[in-house]
N, CA, C and O atoms as CSV, one atom per row, in Angstrom:
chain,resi,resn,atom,element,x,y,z
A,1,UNK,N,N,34.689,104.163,251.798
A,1,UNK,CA,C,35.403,104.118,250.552
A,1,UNK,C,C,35.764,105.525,250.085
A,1,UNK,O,O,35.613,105.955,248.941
A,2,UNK,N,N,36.307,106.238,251.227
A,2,UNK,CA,C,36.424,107.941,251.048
A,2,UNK,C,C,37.640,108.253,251.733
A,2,UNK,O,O,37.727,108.263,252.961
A,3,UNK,N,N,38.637,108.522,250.901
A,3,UNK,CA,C,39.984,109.225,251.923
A,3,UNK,C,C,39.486,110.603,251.973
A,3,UNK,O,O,38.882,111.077,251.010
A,4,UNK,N,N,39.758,111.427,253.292
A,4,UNK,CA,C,39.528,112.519,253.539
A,4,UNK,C,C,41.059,113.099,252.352
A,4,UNK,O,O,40.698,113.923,251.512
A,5,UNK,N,N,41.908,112.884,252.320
A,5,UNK,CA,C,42.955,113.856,251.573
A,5,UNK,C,C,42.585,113.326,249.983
A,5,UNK,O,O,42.225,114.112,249.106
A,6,UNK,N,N,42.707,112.155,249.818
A,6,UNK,CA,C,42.713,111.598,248.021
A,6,UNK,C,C,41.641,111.634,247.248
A,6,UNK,O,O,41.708,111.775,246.027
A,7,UNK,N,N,39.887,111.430,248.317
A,7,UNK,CA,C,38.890,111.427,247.610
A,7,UNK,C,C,38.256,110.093,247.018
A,7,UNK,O,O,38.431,109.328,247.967
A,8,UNK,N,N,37.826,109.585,246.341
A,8,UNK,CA,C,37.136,108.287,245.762
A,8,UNK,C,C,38.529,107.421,245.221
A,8,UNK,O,O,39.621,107.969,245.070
A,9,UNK,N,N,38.364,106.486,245.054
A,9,UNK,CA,C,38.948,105.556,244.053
A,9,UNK,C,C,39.364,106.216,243.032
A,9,UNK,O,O,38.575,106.734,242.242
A,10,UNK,N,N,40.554,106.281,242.919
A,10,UNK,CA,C,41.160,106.517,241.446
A,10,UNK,C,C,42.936,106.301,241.524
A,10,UNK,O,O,43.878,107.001,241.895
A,11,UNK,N,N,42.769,104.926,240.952
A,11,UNK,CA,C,44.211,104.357,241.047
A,11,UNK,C,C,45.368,104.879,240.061
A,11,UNK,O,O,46.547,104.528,240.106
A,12,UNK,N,N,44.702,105.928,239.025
A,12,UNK,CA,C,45.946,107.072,238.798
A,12,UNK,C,C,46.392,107.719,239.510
A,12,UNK,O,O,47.615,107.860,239.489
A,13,UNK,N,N,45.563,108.429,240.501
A,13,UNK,CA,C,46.582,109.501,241.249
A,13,UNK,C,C,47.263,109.230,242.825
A,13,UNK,O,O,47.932,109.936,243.580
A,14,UNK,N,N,46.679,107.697,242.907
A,14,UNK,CA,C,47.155,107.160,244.223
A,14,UNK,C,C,48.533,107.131,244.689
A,14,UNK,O,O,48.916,107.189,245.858
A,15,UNK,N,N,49.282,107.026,243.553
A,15,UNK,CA,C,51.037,107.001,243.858
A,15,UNK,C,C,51.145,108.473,243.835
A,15,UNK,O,O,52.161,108.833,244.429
A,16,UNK,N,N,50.513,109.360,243.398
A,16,UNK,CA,C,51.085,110.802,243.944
A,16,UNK,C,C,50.790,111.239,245.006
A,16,UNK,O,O,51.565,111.786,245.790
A,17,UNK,N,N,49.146,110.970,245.220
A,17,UNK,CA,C,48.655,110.886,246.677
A,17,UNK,C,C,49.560,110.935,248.075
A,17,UNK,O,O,49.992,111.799,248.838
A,18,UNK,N,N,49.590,109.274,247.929
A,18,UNK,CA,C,50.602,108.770,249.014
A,18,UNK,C,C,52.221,109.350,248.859
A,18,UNK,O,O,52.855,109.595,249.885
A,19,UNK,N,N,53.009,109.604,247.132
A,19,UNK,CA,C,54.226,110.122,247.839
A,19,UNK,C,C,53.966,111.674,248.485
A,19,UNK,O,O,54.748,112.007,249.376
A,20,UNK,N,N,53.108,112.461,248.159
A,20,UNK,CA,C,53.420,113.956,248.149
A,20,UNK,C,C,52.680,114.352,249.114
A,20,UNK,O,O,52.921,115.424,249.670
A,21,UNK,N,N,51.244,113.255,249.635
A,21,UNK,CA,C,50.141,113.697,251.157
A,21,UNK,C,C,51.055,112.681,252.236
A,21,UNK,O,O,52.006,112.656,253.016
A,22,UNK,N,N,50.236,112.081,251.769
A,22,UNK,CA,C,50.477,110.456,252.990
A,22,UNK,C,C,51.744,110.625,253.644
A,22,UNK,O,O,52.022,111.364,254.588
A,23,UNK,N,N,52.401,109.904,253.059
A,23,UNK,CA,C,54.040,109.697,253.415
A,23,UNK,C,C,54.295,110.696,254.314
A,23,UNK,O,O,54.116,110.461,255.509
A,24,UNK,N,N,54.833,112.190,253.811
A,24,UNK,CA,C,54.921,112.897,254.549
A,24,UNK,C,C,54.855,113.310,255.726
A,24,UNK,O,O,55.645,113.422,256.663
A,25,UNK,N,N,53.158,113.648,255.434
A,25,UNK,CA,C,52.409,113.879,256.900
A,25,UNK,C,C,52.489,112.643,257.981
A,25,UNK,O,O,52.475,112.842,259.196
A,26,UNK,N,N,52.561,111.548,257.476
A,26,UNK,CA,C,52.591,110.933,258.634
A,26,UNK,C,C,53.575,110.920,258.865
A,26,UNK,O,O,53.654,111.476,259.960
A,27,UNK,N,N,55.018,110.476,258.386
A,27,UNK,CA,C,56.511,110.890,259.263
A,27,UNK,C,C,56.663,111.989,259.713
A,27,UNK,O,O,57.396,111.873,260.695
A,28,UNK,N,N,56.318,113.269,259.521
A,28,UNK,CA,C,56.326,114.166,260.223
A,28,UNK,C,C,55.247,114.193,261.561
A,28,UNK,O,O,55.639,114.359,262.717
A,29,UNK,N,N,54.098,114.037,261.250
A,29,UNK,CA,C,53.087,113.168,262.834
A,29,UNK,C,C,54.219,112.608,263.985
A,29,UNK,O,O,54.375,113.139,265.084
A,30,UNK,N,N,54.994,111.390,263.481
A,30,UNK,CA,C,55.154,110.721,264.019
A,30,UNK,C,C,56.868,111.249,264.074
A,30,UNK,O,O,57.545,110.646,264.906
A,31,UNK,N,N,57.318,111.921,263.555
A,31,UNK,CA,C,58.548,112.523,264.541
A,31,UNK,C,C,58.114,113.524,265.372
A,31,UNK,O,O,58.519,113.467,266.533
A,32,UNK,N,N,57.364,114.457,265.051
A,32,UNK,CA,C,56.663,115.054,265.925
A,32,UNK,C,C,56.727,114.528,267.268
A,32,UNK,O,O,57.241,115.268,268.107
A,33,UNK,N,N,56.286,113.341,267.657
A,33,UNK,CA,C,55.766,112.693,268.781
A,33,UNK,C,C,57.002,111.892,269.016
A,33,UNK,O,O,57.154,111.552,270.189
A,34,UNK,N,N,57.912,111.515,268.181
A,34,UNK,CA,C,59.283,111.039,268.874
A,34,UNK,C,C,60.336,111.179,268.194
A,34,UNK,O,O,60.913,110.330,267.515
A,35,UNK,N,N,60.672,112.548,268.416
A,35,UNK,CA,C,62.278,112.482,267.529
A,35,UNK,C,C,63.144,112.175,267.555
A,35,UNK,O,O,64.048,112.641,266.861
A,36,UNK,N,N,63.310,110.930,268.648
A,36,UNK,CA,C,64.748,110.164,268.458
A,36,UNK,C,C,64.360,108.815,267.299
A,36,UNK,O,O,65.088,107.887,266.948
A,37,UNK,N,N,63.432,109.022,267.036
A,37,UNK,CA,C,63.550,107.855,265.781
A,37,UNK,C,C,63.089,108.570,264.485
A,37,UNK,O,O,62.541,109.671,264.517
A,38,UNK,N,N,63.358,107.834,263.261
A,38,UNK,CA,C,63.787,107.867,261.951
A,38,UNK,C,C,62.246,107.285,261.256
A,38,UNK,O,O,62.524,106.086,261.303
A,39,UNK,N,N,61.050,107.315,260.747
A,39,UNK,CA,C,60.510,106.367,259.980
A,39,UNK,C,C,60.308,106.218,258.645
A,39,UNK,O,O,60.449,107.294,258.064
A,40,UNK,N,N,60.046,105.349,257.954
A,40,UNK,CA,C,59.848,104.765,256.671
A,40,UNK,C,C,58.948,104.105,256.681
A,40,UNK,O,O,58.819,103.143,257.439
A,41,UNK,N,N,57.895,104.577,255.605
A,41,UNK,CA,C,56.550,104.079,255.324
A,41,UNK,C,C,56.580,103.367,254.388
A,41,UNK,O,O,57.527,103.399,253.602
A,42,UNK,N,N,55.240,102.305,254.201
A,42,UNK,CA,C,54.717,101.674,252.674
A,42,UNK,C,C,53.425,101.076,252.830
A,42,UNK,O,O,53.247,100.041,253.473
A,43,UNK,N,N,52.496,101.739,252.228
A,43,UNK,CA,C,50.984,101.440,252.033
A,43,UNK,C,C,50.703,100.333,251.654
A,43,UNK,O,O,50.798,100.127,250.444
A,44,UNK,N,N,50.328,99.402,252.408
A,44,UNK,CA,C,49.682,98.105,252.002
A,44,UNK,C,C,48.598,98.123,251.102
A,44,UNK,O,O,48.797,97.812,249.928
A,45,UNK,N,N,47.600,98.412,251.455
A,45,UNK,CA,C,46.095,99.185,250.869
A,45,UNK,C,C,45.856,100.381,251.244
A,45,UNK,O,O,46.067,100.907,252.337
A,46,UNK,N,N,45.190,101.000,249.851
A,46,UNK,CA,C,45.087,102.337,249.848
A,46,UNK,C,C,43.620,102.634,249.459
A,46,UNK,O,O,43.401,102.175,248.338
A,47,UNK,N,N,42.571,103.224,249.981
A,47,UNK,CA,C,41.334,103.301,250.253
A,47,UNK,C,C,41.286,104.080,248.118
A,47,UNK,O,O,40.494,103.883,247.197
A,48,UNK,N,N,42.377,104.794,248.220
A,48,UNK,CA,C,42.557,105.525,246.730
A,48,UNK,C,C,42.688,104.717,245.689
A,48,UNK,O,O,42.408,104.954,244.514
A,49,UNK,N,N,43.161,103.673,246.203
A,49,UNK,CA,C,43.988,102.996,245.081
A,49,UNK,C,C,43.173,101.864,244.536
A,49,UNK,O,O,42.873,101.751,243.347
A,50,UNK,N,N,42.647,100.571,246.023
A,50,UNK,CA,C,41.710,99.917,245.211
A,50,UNK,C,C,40.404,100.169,245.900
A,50,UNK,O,O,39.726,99.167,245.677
A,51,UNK,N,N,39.739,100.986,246.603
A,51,UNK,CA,C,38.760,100.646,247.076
A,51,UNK,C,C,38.560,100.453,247.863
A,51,UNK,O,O,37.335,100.570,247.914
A,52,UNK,N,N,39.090,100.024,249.233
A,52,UNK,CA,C,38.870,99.469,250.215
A,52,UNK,C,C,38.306,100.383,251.336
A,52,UNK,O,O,38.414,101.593,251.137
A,53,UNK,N,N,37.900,100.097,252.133
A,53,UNK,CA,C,37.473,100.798,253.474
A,53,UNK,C,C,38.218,101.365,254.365
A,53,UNK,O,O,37.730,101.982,255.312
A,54,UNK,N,N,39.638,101.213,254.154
A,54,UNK,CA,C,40.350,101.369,255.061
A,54,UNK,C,C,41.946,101.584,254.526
A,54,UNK,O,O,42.241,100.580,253.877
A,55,UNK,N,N,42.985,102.461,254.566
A,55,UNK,CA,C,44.437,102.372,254.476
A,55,UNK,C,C,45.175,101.327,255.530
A,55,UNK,O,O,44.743,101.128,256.666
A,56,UNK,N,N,46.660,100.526,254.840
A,56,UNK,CA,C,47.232,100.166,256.068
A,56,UNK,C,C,48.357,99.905,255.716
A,56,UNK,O,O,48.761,99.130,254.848
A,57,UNK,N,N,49.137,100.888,256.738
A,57,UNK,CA,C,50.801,101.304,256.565
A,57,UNK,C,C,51.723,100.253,257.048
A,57,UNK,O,O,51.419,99.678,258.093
A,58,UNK,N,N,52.781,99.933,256.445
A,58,UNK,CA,C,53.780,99.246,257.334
A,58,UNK,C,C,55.017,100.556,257.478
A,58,UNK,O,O,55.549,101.317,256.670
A,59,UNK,N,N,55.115,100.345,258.875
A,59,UNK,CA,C,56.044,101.512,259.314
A,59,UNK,C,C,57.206,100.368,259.709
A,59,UNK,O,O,57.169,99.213,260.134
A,60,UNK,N,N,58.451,101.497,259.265
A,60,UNK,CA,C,59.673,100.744,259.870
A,60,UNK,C,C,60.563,101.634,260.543
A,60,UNK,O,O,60.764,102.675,259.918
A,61,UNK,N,N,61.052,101.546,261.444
A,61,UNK,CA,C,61.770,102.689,262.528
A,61,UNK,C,C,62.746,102.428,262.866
A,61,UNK,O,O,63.019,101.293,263.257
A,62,UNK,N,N,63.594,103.408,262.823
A,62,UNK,CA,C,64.937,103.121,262.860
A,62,UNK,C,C,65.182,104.509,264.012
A,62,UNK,O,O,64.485,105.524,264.016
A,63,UNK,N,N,66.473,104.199,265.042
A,63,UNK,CA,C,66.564,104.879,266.308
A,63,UNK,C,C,67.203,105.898,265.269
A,63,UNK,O,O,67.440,105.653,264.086
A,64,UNK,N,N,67.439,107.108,265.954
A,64,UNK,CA,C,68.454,108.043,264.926
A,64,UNK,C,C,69.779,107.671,265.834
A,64,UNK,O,O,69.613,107.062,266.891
A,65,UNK,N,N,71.059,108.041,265.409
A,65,UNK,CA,C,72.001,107.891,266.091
A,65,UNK,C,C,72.334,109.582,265.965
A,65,UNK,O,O,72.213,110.187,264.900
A,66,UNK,N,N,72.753,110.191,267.184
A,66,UNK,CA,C,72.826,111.418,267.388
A,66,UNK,C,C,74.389,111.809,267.632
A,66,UNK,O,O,74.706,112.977,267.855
């Protein structure tokens, strides 16, 4: 019940969390590792937000057209 970046439960700062840590870093992770695609994130559960044990992203990917 511990995000290494957000810290304990606290469902005020979870939407800044995820737009200004989360989000980010992981589309950049993950173009990193394939830059012919595009992604778009959205946090299902957020270990910050209610508690849970665990985060879980829905990623959506789109090819880039070059």
């Amino acid at each position: 019940k511990f995000c290494p970046i957000g810290g304990t439960s606290n469902p005020t700062n979870a939407k800044t969390i995820q737009d200004s840590i989360c989000f980010p870093y992981t589309r950049s992770f993950l173009t990193g590792l394939f830059p012919e695609f595009q992604f778009e994130t959205e946090i299902k559960e957020c270990i910050v937000d209610n508690s849970n044990s665990h985060c879980k992203y829905e990623l959506k990917v789109k090819k880039n057209s070059y």
